[in-house]
C-alpha positions as CSV (number, residue, x, y, z in Angstrom):
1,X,-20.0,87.1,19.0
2,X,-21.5,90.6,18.4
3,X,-24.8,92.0,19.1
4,X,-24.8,94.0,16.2
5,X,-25.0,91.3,13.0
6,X,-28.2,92.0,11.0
7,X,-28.7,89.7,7.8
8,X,-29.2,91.1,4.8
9,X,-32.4,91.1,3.0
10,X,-31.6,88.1,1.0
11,X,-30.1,85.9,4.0
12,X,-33.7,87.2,6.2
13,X,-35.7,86.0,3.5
14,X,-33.7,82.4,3.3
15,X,-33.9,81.9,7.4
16,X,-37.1,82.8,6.8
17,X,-38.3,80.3,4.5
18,X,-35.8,77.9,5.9
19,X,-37.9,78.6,9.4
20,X,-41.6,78.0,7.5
21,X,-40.2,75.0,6.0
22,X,-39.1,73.5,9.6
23,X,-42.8,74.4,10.7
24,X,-44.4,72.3,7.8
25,X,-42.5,69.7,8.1
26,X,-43.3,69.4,11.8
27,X,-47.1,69.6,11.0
28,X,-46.7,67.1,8.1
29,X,-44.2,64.6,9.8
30,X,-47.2,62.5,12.0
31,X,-49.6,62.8,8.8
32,X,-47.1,61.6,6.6
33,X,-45.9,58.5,8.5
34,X,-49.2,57.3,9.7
35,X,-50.3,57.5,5.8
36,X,-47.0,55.8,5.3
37,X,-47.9,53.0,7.5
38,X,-51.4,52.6,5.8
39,X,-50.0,52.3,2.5
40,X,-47.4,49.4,3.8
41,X,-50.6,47.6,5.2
42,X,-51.5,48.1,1.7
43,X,-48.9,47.1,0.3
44,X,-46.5,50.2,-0.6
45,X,-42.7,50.0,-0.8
46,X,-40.3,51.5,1.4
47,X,-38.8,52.7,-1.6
48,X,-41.9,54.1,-3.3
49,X,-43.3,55.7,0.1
50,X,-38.9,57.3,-0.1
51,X,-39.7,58.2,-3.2
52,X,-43.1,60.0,-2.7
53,X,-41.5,61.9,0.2
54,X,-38.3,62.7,0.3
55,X,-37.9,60.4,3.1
56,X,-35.0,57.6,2.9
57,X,-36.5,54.3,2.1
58,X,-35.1,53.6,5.3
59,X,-37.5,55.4,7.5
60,X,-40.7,53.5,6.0
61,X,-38.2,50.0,6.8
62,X,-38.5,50.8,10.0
63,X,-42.1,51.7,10.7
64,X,-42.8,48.6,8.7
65,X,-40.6,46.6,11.0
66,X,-41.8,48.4,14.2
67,X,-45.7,47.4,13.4
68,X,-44.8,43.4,12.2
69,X,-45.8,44.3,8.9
70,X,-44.6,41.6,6.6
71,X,-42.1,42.5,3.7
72,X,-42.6,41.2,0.2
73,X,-41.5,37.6,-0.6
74,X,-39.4,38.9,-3.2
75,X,-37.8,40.5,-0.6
76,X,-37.5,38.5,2.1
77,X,-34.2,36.7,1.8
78,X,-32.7,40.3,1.5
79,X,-34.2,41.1,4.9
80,X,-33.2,38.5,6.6
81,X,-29.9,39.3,5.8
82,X,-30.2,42.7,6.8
83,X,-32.0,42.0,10.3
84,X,-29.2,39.2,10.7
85,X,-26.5,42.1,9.9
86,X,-27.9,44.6,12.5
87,X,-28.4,41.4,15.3
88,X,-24.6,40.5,14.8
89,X,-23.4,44.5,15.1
90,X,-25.5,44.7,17.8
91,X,-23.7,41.6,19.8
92,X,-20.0,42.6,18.7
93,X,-20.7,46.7,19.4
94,X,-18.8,48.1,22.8
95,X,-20.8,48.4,25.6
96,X,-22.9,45.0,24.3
97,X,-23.6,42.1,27.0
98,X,-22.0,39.4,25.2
């Protein structure tokens, strides 16, 4: 590697921005998932909290999950299955005590 590299204009200008966009999104992150985990209390979807964010529906699964918040009964057989899934990966992944 070489000391001597400088970006160009354009390429310092995208780091740049890249770097400022890092920084909000650290400030944001705790703001935006404790709002998240208000609106599940109130009765947001994973997917529309995904949706209004960026974030993967996925993220919002688990900090409902995490704080026993209870998923939609339209939903419910679907997480059972998926909570059943992760239990059973869980049991048959190397390294597990079974």
């Amino acid at each position: 590697m070489t000391s001597d590299w400088t970006p160009t204009e354009d390429e310092a200008r995208t780091f740049a921005r890249y770097k400022k966009a890092k920084e909000t999104e650290k400030e944001l992150k705790p703001v935006v998932r404790a709002l998240g985990l208000d609106g599940l209390r109130k009765g947001a979807t994973p997917a529309q909290l995904g949706e209004l964010t960026g974030e993967s529906a996925e993220v919002f699964r688990r900090i409902r999950d995490a704080n026993n918040i209870p998923v939609d009964p339209r939903y419910q057989s679907r997480a059972e299955l998926a909570r059943a899934r992760k239990e059973a990966l869980k049991s048959t992944s190397p390294g597990s005590s079974s």
